[in-house]
C-alpha positions as CSV (number, residue, x, y, z in Angstrom):
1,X,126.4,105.4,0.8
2,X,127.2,109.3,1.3
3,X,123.9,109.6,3.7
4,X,125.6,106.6,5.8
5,X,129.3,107.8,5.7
6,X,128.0,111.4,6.8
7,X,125.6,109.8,9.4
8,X,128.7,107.9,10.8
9,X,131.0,111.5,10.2
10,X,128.6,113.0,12.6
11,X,128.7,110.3,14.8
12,X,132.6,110.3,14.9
13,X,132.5,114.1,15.5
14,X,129.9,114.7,18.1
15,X,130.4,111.7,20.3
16,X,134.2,110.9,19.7
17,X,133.3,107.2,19.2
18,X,132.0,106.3,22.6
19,X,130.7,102.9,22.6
20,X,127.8,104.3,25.1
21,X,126.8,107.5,22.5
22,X,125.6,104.6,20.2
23,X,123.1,101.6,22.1
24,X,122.7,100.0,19.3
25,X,126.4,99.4,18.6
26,X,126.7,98.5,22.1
27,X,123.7,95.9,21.9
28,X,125.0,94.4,19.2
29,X,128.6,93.8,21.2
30,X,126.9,92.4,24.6
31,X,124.2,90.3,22.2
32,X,125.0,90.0,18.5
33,X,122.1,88.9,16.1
34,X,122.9,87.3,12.9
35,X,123.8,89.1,10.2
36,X,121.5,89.9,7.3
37,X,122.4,89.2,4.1
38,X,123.7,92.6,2.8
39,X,124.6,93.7,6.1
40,X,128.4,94.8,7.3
41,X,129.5,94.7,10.7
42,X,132.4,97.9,11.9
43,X,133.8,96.9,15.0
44,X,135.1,98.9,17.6
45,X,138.0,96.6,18.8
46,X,137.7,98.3,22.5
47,X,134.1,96.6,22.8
48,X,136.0,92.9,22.7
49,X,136.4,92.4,26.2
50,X,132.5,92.7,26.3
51,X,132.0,89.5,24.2
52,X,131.2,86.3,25.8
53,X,132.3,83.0,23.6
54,X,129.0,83.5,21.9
55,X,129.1,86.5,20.8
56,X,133.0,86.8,19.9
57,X,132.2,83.7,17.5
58,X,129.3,86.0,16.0
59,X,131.6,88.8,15.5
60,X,133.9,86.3,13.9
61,X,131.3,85.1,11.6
62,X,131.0,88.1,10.0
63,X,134.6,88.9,8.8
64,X,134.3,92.5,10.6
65,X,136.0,95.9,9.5
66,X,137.7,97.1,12.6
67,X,137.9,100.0,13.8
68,X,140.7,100.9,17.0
69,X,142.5,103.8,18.4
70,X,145.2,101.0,19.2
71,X,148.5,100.2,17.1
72,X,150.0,97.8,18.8
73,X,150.5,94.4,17.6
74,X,148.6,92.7,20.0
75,X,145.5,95.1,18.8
76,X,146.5,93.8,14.9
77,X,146.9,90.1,16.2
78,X,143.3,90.2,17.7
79,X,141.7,91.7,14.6
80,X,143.1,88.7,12.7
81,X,141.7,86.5,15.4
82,X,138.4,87.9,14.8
83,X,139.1,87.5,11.3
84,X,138.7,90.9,10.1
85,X,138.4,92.0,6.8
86,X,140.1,95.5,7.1
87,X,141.8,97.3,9.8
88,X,141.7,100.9,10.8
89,X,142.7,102.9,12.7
90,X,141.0,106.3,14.1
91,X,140.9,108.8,12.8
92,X,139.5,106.9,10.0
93,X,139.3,108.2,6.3
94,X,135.6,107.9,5.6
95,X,136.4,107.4,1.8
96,X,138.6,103.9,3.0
97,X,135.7,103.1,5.1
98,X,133.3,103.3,2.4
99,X,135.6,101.7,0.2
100,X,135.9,98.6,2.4
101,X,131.9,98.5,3.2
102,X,131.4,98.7,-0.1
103,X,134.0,95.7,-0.8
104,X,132.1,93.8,2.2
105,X,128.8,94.2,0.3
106,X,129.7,93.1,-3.0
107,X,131.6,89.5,-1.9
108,X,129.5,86.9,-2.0
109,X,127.3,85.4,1.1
């Protein structure tokens, strides 16, 4: 878990989030694949607007943890829509992130 949370520090750090800095985030967001079991999704909540019905139902599927520079309700209100498990917003503590990936990994599939 610390090799992942220091991965996703640097990530944070160097790119300042930018959907396009990470393809495989992105990929995921225009043409999500079923989750493996295991497996926890971290949303950016700016990539929404990319989803087509499909692939907002995926995201929905897999009880994200979102991530958002917004704080507005509306931002909150579609997080619970996508049935989010947790709800951050940046900067994010990496020790809450962890915490809540790590609470993602242990529920039950």
């Amino acid at each position: 878990m610390r090799a992942i949370c220091a991965e996703l520090y640097w990530w944070l750090t160097t790119t300042r989030g930018s959907p396009t800095s990470l393809p495989a985030a992105w990929d995921f967001a225009v043409a999500p694949r079923a989750m493996r079991a295991g497996e926890v999704l971290v949303f950016d909540l700016s990539l929404v607007g990319a989803l087509d019905a499909t692939a907002y139902e995926r995201v929905q599927a897999t009880r994200p943890i979102v991530v958002t520079g917004a704080t507005d309700p509306g931002s909150r209100a579609l997080a619970a829509n996508l049935d989010a498990s947790d709800y951050f917003v940046k900067p994010v503590e990496l020790e809450e992130l962890a915490a809540a990936i790590n609470r993602r990994m242990s529920e039950a599939p």
